[in-house]
PARO-801897 format. One line per field, with one value per residue: residue number from 1; x, y, z of N, C-alpha, C, O in turn. Coordinates in steps of 0.001 Angstrom, whole numbers, plus 500000, padded with zeros to 6 digits. Each point is the difference from the previous one (the first is absolute). Example, Ala and Ser with C-alpha at 12.3 -4.5 7.8 and 13.67 -1.06 7.14 Angstrom:
// residues 2
nr c(1;2)
neast c(513190;498614)
nnorth c(494310;501069)
nup c(507800;498615)
caeast c(499110;500820)
canorth c(501190;501190)
caup c(500000;500060)
ceast c(500900;499230)
cnorth c(501200;501090)
cup c(500000;500730)
oeast c(501036;500509)
onorth c(499981;501108)
oup c(500665;500169)
//
This chain:
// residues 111
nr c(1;2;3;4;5;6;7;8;9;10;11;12;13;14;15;16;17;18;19;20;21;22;23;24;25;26;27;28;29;30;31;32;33;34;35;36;37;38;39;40;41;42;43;44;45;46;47;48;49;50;51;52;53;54;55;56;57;58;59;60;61;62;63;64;65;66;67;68;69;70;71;72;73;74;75;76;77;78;79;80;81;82;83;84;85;86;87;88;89;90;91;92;93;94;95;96;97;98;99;100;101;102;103;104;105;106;107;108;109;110;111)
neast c(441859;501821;500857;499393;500366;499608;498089;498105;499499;498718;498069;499352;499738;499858;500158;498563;499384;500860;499933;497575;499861;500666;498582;497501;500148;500575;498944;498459;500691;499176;499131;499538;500267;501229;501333;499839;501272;502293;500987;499786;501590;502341;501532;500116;502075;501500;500307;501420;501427;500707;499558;498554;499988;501891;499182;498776;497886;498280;500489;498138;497788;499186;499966;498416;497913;500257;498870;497394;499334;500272;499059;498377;500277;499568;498635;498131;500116;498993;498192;499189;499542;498481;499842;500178;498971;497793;498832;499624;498291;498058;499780;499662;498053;498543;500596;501040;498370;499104;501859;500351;501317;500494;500609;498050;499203;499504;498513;499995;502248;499026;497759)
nnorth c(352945;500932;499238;499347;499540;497981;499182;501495;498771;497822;500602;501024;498581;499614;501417;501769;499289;500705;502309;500596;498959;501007;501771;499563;500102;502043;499254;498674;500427;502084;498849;500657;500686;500446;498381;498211;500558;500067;498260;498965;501090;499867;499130;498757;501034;498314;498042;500943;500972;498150;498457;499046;498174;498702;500467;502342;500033;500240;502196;501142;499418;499825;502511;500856;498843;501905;502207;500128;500550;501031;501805;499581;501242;502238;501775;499853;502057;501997;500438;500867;501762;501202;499037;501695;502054;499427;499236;501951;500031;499882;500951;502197;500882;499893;502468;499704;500000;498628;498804;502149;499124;497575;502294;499734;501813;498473;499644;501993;501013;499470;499995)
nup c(824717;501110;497662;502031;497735;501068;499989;501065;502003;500742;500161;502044;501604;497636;498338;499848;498285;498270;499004;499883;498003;498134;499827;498733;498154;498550;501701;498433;498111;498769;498709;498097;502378;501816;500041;501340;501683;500859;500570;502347;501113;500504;500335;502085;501550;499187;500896;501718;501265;500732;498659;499229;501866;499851;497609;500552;500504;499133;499633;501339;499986;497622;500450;500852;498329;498302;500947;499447;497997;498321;500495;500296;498415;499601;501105;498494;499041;500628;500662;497785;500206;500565;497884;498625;500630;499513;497971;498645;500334;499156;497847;499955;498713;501387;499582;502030;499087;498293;499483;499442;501321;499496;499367;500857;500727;502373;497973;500161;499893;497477;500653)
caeast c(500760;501049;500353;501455;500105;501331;499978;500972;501616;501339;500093;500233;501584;500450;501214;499392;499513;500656;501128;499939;499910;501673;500250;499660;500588;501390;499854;500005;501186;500646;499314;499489;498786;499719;499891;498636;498440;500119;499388;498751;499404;500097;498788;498394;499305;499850;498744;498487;499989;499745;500701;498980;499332;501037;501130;501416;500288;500542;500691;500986;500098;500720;501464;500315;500235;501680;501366;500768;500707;501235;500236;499492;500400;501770;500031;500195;501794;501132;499331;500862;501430;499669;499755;501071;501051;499795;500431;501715;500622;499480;501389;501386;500898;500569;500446;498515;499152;498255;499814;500757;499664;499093;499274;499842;500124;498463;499464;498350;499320;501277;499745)
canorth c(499353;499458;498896;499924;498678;499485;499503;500501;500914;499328;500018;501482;500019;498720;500165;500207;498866;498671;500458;499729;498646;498904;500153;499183;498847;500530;500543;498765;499202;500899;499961;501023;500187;501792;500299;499579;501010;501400;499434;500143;501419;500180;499214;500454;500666;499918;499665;500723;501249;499536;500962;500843;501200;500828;499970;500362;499361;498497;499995;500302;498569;499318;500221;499162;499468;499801;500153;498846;498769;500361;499964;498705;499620;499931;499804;498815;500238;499672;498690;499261;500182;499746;498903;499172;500092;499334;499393;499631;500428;499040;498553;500356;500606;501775;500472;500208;501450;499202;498719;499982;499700;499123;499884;498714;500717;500066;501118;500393;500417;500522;501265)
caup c(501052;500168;500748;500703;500090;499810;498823;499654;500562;499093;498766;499293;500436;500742;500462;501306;500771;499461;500469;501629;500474;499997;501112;500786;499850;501321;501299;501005;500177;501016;501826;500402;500258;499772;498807;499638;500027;499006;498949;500077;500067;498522;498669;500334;499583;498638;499807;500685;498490;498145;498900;499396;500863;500259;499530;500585;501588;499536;499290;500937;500198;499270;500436;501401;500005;499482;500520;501368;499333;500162;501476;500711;499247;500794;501611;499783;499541;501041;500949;499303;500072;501599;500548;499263;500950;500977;499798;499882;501505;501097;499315;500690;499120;499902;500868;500584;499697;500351;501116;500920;501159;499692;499058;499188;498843;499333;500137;500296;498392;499356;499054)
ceast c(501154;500107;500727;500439;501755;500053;500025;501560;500938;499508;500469;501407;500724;501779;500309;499512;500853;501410;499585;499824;501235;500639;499961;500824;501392;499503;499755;501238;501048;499194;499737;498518;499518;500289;499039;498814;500123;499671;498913;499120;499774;498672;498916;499734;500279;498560;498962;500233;499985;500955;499071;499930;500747;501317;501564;500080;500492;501375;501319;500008;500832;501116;500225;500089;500938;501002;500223;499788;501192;500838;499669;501003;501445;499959;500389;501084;500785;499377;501156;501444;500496;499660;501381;501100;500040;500670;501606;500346;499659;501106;500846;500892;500164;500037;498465;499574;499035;499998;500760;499771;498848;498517;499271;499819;498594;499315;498099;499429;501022;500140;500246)
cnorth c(499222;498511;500073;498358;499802;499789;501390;500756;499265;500397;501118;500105;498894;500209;500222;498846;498810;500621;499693;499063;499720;501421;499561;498727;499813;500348;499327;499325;500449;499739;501628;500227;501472;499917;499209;500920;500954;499429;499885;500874;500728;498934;500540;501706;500428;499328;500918;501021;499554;501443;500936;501149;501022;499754;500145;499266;498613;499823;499987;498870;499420;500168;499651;498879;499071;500010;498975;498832;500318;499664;498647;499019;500077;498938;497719;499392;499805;498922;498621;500029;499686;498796;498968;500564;499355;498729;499583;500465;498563;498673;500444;500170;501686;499749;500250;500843;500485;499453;500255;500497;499692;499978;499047;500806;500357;501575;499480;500541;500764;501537;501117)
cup c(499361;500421;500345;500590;499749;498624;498805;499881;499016;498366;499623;500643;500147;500571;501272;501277;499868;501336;501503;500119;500355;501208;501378;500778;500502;500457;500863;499800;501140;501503;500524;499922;498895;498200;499341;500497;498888;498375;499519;499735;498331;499152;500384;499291;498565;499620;500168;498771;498953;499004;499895;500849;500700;499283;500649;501221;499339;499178;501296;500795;499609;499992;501248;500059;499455;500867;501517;499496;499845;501482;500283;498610;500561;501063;499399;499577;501149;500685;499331;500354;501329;500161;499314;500682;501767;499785;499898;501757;500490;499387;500578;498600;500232;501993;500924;500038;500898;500929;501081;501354;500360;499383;498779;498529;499177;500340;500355;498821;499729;499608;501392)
oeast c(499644;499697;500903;499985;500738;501027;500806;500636;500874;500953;500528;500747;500408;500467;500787;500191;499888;500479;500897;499929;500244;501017;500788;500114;500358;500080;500477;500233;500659;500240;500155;499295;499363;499385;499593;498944;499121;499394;499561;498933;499008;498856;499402;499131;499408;499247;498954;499382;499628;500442;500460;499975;499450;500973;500961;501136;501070;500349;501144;501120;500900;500722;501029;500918;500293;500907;500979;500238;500559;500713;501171;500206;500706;500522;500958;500393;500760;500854;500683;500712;500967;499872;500331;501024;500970;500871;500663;501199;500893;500469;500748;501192;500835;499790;498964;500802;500008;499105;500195;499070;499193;499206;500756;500360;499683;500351;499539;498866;500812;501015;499913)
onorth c(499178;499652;500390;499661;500818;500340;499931;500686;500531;499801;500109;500795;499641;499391;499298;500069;499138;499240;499593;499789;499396;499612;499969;499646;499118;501060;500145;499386;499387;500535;500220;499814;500181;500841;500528;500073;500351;500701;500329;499879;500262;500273;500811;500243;501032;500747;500001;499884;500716;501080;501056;501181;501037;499684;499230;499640;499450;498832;499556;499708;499697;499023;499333;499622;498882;499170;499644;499086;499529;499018;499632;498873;499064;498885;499421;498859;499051;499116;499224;498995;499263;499753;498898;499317;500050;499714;499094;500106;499462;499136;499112;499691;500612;499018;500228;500656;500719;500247;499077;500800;500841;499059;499765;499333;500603;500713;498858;499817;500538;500554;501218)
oup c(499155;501141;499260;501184;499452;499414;499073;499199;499314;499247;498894;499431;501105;500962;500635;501214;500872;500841;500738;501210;501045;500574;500945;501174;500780;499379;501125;501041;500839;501082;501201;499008;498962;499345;498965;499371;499213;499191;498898;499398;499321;499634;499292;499163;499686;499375;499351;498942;499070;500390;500435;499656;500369;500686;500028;500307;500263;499829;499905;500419;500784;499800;500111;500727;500424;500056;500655;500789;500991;500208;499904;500450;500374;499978;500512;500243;500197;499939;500669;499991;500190;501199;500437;500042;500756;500822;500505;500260;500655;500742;500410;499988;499333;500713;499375;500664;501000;500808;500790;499902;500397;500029;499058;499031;498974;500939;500004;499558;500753;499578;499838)
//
């Protein structure tokens, strides 16, 4: 029988796990729901296959979970940018964009 513990998921992958925590992490900043489940999702079922028991499924995990770290990594890029361009609109240093016909510029979520 297979341990299938958190504890070994971080020793045999910590890159892996270190990479979905700090995803984690832009995704709630991002105020996105759907990308904290999908997150979610990811670790649980990396934990459930472990390395040992499905090499290639897990190898294909680990590329998904790169690429929407990636993805959720941009998507925080622009949230950034989108908020320093809110700003120079709301001092009245650039031209109205965002704020215009009475728009306050606020979002529900960024992703």
């Amino acid at each position: 029988m297979m341990d299938v513990s958190l504890a070994v998921f971080i020793t045999q992958a910590p890159l892996l796990f270190i990479a979905a925590l700090f995803v984690l992490a832009f995704a709630v900043m991002l105020k996105s729901v759907k990308a904290i489940l999908l997150e979610l999702l990811l670790v649980v079922v990396m934990i459930g296959i472990q390395i040992t028991a499905m090499p290639m499924l897990y190898t294909i995990i680990g590329a998904v979970q790169v690429l929407v770290g990636l993805y959720i990594l941009y998507r925080f890029f622009k949230a950034l940018n989108y908020n320093y361009q809110l700003i120079l609109e709301k001092t009245h240093q650039t031209p109205l964009n965002i704020t215009d016909h009475g728009q306050n510029g606020s979002r529900q979520s960024f992703l």
